[in-house]
SEFI-383739 format. One record per residue (C-alpha): y, z, x; residue number from 1; residue in one letter. Coordinates in nm, 4 decimals. Each point is the difference from the previous one (the first is absolute). Example, Ala and Ser with C-alpha at 12.3 -4.5 7.8 and 13.67 -1.06 7.14 Angstrom:
! SEFI-383739
-0.4500; 0.7800; 1.2300; 1; A
0.3440; -0.0660; 0.1370; 2; S
END
This chain:
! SEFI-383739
0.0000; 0.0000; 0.0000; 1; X
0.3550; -0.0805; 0.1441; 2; X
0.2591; 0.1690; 0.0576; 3; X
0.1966; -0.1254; -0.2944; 4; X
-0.2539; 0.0625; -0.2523; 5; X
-0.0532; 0.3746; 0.0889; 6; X
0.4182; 0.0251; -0.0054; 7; X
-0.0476; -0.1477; -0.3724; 8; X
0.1297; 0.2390; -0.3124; 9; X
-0.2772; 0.1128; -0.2078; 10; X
-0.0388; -0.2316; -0.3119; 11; X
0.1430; 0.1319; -0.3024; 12; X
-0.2092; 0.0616; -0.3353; 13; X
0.0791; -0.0793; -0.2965; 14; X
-0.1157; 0.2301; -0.3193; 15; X
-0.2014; -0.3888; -0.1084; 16; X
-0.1635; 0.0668; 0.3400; 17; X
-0.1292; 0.3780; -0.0760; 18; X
-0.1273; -0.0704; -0.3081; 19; X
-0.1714; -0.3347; 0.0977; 20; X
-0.1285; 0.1862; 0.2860; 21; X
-0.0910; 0.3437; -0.1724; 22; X
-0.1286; -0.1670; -0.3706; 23; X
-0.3727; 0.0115; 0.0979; 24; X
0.0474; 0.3830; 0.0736; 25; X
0.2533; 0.0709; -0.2975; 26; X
-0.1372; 0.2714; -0.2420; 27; X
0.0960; -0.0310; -0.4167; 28; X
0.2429; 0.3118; -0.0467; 29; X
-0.1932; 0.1871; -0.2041; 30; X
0.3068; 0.1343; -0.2163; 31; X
0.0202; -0.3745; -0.1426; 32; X
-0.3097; -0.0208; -0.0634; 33; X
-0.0565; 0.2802; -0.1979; 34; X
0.3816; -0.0576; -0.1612; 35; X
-0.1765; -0.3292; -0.1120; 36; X
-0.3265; 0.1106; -0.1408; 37; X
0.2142; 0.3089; -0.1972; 38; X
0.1868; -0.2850; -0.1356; 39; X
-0.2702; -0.2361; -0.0697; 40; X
-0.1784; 0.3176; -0.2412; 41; X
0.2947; 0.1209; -0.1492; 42; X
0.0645; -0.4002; -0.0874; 43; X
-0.3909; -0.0604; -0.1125; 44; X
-0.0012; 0.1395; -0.3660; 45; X
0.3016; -0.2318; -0.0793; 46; X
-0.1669; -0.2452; 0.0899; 47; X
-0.3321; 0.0662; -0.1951; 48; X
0.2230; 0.1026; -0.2763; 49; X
0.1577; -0.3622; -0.0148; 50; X
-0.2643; -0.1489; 0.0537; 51; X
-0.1892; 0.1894; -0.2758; 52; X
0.2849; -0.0640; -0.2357; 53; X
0.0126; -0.3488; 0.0962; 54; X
-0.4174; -0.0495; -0.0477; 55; X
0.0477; 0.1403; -0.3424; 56; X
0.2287; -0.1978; -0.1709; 57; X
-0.1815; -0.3056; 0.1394; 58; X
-0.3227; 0.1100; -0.1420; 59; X
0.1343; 0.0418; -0.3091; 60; X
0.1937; -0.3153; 0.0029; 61; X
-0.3524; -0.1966; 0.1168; 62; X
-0.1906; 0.2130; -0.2186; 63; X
-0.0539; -0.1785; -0.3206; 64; X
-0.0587; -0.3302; 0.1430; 65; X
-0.1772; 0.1003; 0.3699; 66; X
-0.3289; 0.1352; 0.0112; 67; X
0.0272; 0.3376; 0.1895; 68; X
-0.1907; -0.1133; 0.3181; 69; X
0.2547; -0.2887; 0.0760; 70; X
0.3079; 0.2434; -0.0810; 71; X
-0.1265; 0.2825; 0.2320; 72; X
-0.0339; -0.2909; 0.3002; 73; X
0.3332; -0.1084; -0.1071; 74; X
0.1250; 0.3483; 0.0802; 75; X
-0.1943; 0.0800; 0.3091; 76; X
0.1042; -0.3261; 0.1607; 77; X
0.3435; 0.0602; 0.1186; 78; X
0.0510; 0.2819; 0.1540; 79; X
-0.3382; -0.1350; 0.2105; 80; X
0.1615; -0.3730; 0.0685; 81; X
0.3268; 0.1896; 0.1064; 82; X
-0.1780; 0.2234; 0.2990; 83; X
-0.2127; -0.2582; 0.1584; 84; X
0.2815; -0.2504; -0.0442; 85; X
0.2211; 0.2700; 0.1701; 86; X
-0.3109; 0.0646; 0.2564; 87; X
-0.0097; -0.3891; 0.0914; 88; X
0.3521; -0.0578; 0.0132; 89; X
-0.0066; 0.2743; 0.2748; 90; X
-0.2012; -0.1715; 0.1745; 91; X
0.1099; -0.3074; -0.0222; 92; X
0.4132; -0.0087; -0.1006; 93; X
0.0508; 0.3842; 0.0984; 94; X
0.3769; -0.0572; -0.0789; 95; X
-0.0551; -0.1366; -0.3532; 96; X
-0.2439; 0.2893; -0.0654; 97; X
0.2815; 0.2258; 0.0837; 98; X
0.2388; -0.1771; -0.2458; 99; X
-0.2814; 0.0332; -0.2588; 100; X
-0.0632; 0.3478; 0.0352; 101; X
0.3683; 0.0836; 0.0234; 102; X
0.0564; -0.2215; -0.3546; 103; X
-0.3142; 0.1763; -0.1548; 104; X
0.1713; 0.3702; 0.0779; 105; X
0.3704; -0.0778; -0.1550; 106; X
-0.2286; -0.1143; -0.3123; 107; X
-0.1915; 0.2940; -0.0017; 108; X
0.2050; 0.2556; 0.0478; 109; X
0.2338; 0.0427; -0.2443; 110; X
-0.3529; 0.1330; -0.2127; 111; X
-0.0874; 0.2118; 0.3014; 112; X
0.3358; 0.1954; -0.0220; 113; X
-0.0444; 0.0690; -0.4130; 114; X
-0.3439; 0.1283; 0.0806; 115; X
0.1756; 0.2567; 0.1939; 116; X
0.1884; 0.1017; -0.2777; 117; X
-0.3034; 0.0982; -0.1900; 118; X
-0.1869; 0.1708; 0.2863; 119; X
0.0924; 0.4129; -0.0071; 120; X
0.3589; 0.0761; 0.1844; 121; X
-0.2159; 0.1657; 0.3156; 122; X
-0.1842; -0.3328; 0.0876; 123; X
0.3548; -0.1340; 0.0862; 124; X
-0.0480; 0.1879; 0.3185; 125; X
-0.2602; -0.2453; 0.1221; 126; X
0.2510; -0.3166; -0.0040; 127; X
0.2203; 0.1960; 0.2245; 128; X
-0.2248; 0.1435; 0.2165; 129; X
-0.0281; -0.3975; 0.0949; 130; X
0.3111; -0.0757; 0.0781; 131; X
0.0277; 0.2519; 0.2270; 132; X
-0.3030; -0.0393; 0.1612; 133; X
0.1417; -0.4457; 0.0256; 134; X
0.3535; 0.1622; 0.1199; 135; X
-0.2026; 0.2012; 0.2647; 136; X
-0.2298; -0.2809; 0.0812; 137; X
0.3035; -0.2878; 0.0516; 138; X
0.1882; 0.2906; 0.2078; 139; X
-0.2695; 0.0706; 0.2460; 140; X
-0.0636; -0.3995; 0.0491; 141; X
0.3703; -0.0693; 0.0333; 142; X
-0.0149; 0.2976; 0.3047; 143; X
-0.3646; -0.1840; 0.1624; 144; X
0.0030; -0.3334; -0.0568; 145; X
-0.2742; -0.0799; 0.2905; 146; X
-0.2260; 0.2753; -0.1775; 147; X
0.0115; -0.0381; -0.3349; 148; X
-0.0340; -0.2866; -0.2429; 149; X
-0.0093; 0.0242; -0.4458; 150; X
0.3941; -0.0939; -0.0412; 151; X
-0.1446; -0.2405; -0.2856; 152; X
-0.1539; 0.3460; -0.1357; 153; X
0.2469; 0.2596; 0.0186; 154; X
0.2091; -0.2577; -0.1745; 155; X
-0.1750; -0.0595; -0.2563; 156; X
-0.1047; 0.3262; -0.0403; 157; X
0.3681; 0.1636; -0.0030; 158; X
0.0506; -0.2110; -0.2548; 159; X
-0.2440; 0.0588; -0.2503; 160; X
0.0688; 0.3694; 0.0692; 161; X
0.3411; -0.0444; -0.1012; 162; X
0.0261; -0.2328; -0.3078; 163; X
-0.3048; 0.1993; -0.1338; 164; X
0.1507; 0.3316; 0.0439; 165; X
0.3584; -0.0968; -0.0878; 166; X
-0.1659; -0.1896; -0.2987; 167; X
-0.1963; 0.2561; -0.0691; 168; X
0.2767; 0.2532; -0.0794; 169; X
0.2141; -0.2390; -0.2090; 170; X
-0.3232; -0.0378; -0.2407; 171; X
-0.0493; 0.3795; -0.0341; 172; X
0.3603; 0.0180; -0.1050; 173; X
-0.0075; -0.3165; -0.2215; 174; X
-0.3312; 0.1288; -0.1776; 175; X
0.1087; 0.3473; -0.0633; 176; X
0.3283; -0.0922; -0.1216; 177; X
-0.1264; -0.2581; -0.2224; 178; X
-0.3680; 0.1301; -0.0884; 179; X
0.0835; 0.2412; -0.2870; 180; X
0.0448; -0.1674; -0.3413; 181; X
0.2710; 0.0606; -0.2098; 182; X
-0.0028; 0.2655; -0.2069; 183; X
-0.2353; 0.1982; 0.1912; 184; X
0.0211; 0.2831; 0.2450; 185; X
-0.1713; 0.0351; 0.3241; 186; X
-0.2314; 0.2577; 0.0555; 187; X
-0.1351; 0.0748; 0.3525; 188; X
-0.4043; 0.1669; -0.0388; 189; X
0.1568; 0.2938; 0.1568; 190; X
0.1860; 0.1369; -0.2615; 191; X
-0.3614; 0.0029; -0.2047; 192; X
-0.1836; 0.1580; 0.3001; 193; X
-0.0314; 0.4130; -0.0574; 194; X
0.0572; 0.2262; 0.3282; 195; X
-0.2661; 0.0156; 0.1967; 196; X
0.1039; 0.3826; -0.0236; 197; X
-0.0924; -0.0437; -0.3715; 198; X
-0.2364; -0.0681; -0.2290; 199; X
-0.0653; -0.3554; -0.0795; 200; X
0.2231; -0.0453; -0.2963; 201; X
0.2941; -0.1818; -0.1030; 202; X
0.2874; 0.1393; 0.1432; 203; X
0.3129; 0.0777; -0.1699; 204; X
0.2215; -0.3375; 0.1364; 205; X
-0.3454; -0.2016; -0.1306; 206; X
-0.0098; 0.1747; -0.3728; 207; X
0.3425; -0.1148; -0.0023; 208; X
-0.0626; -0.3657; 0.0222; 209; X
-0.2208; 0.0337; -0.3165; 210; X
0.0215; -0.3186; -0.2339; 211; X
0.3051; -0.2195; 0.2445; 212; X
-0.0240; -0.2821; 0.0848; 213; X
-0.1218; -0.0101; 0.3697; 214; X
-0.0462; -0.2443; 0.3020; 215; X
-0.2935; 0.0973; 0.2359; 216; X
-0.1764; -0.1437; 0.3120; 217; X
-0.3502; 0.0818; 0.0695; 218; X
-0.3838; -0.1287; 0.1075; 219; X
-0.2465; -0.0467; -0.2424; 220; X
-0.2746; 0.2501; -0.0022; 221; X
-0.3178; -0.1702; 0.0735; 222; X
-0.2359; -0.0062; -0.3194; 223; X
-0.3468; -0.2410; -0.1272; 224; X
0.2100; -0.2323; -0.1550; 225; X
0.2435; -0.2170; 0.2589; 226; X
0.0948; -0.2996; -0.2089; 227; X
0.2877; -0.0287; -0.3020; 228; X
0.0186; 0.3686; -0.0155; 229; X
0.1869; 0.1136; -0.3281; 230; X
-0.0135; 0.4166; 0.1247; 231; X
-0.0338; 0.1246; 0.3469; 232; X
0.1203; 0.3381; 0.1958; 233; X
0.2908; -0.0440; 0.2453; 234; X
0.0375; 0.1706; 0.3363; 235; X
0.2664; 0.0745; 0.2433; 236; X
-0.1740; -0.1308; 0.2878; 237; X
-0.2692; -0.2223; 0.1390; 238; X
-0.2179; 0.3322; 0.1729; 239; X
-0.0486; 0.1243; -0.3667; 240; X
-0.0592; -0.3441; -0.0941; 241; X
-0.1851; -0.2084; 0.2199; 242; X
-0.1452; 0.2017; 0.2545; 243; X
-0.2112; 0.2783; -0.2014; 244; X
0.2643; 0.2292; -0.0819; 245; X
-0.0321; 0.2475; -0.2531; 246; X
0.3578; -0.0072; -0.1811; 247; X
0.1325; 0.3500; -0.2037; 248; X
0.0583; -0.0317; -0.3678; 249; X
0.3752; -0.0224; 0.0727; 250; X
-0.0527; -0.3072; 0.2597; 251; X
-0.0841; -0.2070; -0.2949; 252; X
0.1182; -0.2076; -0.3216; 253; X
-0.2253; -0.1399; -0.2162; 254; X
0.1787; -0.3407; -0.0563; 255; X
-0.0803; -0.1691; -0.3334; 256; X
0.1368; -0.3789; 0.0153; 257; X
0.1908; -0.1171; -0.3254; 258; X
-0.0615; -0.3177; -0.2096; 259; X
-0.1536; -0.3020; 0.2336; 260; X
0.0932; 0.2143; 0.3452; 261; X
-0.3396; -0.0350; 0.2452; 262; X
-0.0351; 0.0844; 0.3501; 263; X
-0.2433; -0.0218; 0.2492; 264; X
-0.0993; 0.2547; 0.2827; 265; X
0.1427; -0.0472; 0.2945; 266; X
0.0988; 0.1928; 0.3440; 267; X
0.3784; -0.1113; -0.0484; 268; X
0.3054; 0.2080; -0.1229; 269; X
0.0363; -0.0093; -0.4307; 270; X
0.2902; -0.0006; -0.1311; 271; X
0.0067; 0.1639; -0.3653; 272; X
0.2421; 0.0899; -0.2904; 273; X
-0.0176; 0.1723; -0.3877; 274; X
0.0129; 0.3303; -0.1703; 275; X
-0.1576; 0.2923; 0.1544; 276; X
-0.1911; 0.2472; -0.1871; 277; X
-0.0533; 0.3359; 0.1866; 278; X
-0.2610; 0.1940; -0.1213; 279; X
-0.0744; 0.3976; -0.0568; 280; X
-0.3372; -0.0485; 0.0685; 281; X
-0.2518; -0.2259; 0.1863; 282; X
-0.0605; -0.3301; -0.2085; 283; X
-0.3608; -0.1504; 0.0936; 284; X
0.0345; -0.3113; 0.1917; 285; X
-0.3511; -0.2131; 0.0797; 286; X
-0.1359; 0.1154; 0.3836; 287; X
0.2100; 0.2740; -0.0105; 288; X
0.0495; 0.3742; -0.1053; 289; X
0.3532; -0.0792; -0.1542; 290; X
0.2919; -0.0558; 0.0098; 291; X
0.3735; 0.1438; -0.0760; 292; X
0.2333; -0.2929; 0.0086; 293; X
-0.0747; -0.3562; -0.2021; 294; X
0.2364; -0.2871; -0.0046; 295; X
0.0094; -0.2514; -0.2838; 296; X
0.1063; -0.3236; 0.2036; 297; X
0.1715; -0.3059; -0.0921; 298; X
0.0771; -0.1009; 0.3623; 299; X
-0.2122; -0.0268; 0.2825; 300; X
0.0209; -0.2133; 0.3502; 301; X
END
């Protein structure tokens, strides 16, 4: 080597040169990842809810004419055509994939955020937990650049974390302000509930409310029958309901649906509204010992 060439200046790298260098050896930053997977779940039962909405009204639009076999295919066929279309495009046009996928999430979203809305208040906490985990995740690539890699990610993932959250609260304040039909008053299942000091019987504020009219929220009790239910009990809560629990006499309503009302049983939120009858004494109520309160209904969601 001459002279000259050991009196050279050092060649200068550029960051393009690091991470073309280091990208072999670059690890994901596992904050983005996990800010996109949070994101991802919190996003998922929008999406079967749309979808689910959307399935149903085509069945019943294909129904009459369709025999059932074809209209089920009909349904199952495109979300299936959209992910390997999505997988091949990868492959193939990786940049066209990416405008697909980015298309297919502006469509969907807008459901994903009202789902949120109908989820309980706490489960909000999940959509924010993401963004901070994508905040975290961009921060800590912006400060290693040669190390870590999942920009695309964290991006993606902040994002989701934020509309869905943001979103999120806006529908809990649209539904609660809007929820409660006119001429009706709302009545939270604590107000029934007796002290657990006490002994399970209606307490004073509940003997009060004694033929209003009342808006209520609650889960419907398990029971034989599951389909077009005319009377049910309703719970505060989906441990008494769904998972075994065995609810007091004040955790439940026997709900009797007016006129042509029907609902099936389901592990979502019901919204309900008539005249409530508080009673002196336990009324018998099928699978049950009895009951205090009934409500005659002539709304229910």
């Amino acid at each position: 080597m001459s002279v000259t060439e050991q009196t050279k200046p050092p060649k200068a790298f550029s960051d393009a040169d690091v991470g073309e260098t280091f990208s072999p050896y670059r690890a994901v930053s596992r904050a983005a990842a996990i800010s996109l997977a949070v994101g991802v779940l919190v996003a998922l039962p929008g999406v079967v809810w749309q979808y689910g909405t959307a399935t149903s009204w085509l069945r019943n639009l294909v129904s009459d004419w369709m025999p059932d076999t074809v209209a089920l295919v009909l349904v199952a066929a495109p979300p299936i055509i959209i992910v390997l279309g999505t997988i091949v495009l990868a492959v193939y046009r990786a940049a066209l994939a990416r405008r697909v996928a980015t298309v297919v999430i502006l469509l969907l979203l807008p459901g994903c955020v009202w789902t949120m809305g109908m989820i309980p208040a706490p489960g909000l906490v999940l959509p924010l937990f993401g963004f901070i985990m994508g905040f975290v995740g961009l921060s800590n690539i912006r400060k290693y650049p040669a190390e870590l890699t999942g920009k695309s990610a964290a991006g993606l993932g902040t994002m989701l974390g934020m509309v869905l959250f943001i979103g999120g609260i806006g529908c809990h304040v649209l539904i609660y302000s809007t929820e409660v039909p006119e001429g009706y008053e709302r009545l939270p299942f604590e107000v029934l509930k007796a002290d657990s000091r006490m002994p399970d019987f209606p307490p004073p504020a509940a003997q009060e409310m004694d033929g209003k009219q009342v808006f209520i929220k609650g889960y419907i009790y398990p029971g034989q029958q599951r389909l077009n239910l005319k009377e049910f009990v309703l719970v505060p809560d989906l441990g008494t309901c769904c998972f075994g629990g065995s609810p007091k006499q004040t955790h439940m309503i026997e709900v009797i649906l007016n006129g042509d009302l029907k609902l099936d049983y389901s592990m979502t939120k019901r919204r309900l509204a008539g005249v409530l009858k508080v009673n002196p004494t336990l009324q018998p109520v099928q699978g049950r010992p009895g009951v205090y309160y009934q409500l005659i209904a002539d709304y229910a969601k």
